[in-house]
N, C-alpha and C positions, 0 to 999 in steps of 0.2 A: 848150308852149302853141301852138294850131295860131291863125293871124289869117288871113280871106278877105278878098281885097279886090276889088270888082266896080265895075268903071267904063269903060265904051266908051270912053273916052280915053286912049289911050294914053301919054299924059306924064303923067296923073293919075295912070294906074296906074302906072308905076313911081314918081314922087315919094312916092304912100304906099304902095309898096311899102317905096320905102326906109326909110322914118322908122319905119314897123314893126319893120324888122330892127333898129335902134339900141337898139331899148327894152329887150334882155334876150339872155342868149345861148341860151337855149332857145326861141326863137320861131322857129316857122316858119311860113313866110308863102306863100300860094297866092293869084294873080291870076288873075281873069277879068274878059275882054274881052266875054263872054257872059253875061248875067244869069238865062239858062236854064242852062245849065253851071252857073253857081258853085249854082245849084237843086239841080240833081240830086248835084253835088258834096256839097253840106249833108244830101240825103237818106240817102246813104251811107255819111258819117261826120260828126259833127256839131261846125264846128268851136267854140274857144271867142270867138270875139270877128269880129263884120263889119262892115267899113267898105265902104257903097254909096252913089253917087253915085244922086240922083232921076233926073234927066234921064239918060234911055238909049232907045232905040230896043224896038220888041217888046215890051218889060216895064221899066216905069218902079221906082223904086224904093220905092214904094206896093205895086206890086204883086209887089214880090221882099219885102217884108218881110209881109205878109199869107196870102205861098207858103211864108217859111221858121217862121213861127209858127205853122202848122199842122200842123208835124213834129213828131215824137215824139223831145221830147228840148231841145226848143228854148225852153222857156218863161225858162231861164235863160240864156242866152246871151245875150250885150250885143249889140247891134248900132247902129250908128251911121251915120245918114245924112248925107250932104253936098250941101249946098243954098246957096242965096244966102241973101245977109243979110235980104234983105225980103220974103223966101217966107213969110210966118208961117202962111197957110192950111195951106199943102202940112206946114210940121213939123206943126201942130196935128193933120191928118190920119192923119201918121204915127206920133205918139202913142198914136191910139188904134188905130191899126195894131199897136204892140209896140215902136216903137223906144224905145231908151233913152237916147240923145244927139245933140248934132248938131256940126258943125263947117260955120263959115258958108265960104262964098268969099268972095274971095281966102283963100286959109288962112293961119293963122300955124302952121309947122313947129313950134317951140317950144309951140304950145296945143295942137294936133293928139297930140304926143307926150307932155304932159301929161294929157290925154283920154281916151288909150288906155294909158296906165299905171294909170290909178286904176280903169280898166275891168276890166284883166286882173287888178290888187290885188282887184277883188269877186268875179272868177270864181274866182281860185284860193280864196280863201276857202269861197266857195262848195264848189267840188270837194271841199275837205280835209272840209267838214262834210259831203258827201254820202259819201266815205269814212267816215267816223267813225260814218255812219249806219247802214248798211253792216257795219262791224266791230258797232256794237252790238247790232245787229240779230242777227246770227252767234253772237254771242255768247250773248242772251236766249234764240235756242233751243237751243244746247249745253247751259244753264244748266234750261231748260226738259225736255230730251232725259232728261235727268240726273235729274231728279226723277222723270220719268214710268217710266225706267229702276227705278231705288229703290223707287218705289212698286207697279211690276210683282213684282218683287223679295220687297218684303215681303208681297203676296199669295199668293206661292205659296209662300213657308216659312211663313203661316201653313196655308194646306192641307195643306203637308208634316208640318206638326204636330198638325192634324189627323188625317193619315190615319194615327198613331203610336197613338191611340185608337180606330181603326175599321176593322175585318175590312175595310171596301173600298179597293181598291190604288190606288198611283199608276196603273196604264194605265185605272182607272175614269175616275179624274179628266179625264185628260187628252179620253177619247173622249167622256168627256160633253160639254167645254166644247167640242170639236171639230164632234159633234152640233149642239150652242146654234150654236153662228156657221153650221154649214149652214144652218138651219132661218130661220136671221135674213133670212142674205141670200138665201133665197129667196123670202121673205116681203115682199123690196124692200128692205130695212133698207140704210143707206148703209154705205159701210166701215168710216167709224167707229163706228159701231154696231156692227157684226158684229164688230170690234174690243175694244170695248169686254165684250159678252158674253162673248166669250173669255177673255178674261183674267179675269173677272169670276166665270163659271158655277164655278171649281172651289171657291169661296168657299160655296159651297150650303149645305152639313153642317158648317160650323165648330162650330154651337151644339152639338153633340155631343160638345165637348170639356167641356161643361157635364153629363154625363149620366154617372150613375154606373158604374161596370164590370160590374157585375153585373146591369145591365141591356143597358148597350150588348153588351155579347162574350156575353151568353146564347145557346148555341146552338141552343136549339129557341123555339116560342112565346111572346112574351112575354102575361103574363095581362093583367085589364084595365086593375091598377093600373100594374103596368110600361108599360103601351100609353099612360096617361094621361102618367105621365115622358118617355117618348120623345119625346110628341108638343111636348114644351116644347121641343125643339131649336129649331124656326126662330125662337119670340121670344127666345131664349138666343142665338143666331146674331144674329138683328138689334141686341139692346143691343152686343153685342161690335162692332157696326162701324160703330152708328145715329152720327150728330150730327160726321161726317167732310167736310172741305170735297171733298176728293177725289170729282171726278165715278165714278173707280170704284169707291172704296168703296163711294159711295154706293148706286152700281146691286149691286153685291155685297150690299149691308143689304137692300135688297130682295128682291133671288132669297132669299136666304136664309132672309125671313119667307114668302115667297109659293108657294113653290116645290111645298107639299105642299097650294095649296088645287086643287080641283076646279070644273069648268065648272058642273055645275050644283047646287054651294054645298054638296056634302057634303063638302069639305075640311076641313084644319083649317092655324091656328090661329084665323082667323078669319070662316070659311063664307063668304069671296066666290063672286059667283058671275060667268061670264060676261067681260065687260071689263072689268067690275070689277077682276078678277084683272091685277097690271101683267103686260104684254106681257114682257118678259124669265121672270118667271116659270112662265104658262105653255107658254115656248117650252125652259126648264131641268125643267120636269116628264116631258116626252116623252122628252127625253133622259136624263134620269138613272134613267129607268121603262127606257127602252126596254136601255139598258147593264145593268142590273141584274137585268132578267129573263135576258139572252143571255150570262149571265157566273157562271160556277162560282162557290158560296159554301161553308165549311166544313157549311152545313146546306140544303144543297140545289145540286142538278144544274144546268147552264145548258138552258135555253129552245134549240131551234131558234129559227134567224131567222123562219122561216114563223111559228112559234107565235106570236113575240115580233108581229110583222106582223098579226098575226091580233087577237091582244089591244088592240092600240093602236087596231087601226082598230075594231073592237067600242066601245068604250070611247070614241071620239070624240062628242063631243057631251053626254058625261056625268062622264066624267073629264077629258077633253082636248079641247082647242081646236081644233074641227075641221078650220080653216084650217092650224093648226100642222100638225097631221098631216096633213094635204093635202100640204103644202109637206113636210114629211119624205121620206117616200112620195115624191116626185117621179119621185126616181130611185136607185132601189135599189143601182144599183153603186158610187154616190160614197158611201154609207155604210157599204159593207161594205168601199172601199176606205180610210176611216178606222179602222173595226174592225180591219183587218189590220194596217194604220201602228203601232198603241198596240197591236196582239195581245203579251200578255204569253208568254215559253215555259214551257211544261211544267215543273212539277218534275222534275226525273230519280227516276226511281225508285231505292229505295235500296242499295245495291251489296252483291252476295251475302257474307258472314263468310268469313274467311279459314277453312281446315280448320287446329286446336289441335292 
């Protein structure tokens, strides 16, 4: 425990110098003769307990305790002026100045030492609880860390379980949700947003795990009735992850319903149109359009980027959210440089027959 003690007199200062040191064997104790010093002292390091004399020369002790309560750090810290018995303006002043005790002159050593025990008995107190606040606090977001860890977790094994139903790969997933957070944060979206969508976009197609096989793995056309089943996927998707207190769930329930409507309302499953359409959704429509056209499928070839570039931007304004695609487009080489990040490799082709 560090004690300041500031008083232009020099036998004041050492008398309560001394009786400080008595009170403990961890106290250490710093005198100033200067009441600008013991200032700037306190701004540096902030001690826990001050004992200042009013009467001083340059800076009275009104205006050292007025100097040290406007430091950062100071609101808890005792401080204790010493004044004569019949001052009662000058304590009153200092009251509402910050001080928190007084010791009259002539002093009694014995009450001065009792004074300043029961003072440092409330800071350590103090300290231990702002420790403890501290550890709890550390602790809530470890505890906090942990959950959001889990819950990142179970979102992408359920996509992984997912994509165990559905021709499209893991490097889709990853490049689409990779796409969403560009497109977010160029859009201005904060970091926890752009965060958020991340984690969130590969949740899209879950409802797919609700769609029969014979529909979902059809490799050519599906007719109209089939196109009618498909299109159940996103409210199939949203009951699987609607009524979640989880802020990502909850954005996940969304893209998932929303993800396949259209700008101007020929979507489905619910023909929004416009801004109607939540903003997460169609900013997971560009990109799971845009990955899906430039990416090989067992029943169809990949899109050049140009082609892919060309469709989207055509299609702005009536499929897609022109802003979105603006914002996409920005800059073409941080997208192909996420394309390449998540580029799946080649099959190998398959190894010529040994000669029988």
């Amino acid at each position: 425990m560090k004690i300041f003690v500031v008083d232009d007199n020099e036998t004041n200062l050492i008398l309560f110098t001394q009786l400080a040191q008595t009170l403990s064997n961890d106290i250490e104790v710093e005198d100033y003769l200067d009441p600008r010093a013991a200032l700037a002292a306190c701004a540096a390091a902030m001690p826990d307990l001050v004992l200042v004399d009013f009467m001083m020369p340059d800076m009275d002790g009104h205006q050292f305790i007025a100097g040290m309560r406007a430091l950062p750090g100071s609101k808890e810290v005792p401080i204790v002026m010493v004044t004569a018995a019949d001052e009662r303006q000058v304590r009153h002043k200092a009251l509402d100045l910050g001080a928190t005790d007084f010791i009259a002159k002539p002093v009694d050593p014995n009450e001065v030492k009792a004074r300043l025990r029961n003072l440092l008995a409330l800071r350590r107190s103090h300290l231990k609880l702002q420790d403890r606040n501290v550890w709890l606090g550390q602790e809530v977001r470890k505890a906090t860390q942990a959950l959001v860890d889990r819950e990142h977790e179970l979102i992408l094994r359920l996509a992984k379980a997912a994509e165990y139903r559905d021709p499209e790969t893991g490097g889709h997933i990853q490049r689409m949700a990779h796409y969403s957070q560009l497109i977010a944060a160029r859009l201005g979206l904060d970091e926890d947003h752009c965060e958020v969508i991340l984690q969130a976009a590969p949740m899209h197609d879950i409802g797919k795990m609700g769609i029969p096989d014979g529909i979902l793995l059809k490799p050519g056309r599906l007719d109209d009735d089939e196109m009618s089943v498909m299109k159940q996927h996103p409210e199939i998707g949203h009951s699987i992850l609607a009524g979640s207190n989880s802020r990502l769930i909850q954005a996940a329930a969304e893209i998932a319903l929303s993800h396949h409507e259209k700008w101007d309302g020929s979507g489905y499953p619910k023909q929004l149109t416009g801004e109607a359409i939540p903003l997460y959704g169609r900013i997971v429509a560009i990109a799971d359009v845009f990955d899906a056209l430039t990416s090989a499928r067992p029943y169809k070839k990949a899109w050049s980027i140009e082609q892919a570039v060309d469709y989207i931007s055509q299609n702005a304004g009536s499929h897609f959210d022109p802003a979105c695609v603006e914002a996409f487009f920005k800059d073409l080489q941080e997208v192909l440089a996420i394309r390449e990040r998540f580029l799946e490799p080649e099959a190998p082709e398959d190894p010529p027959l040994p000669d029988l």
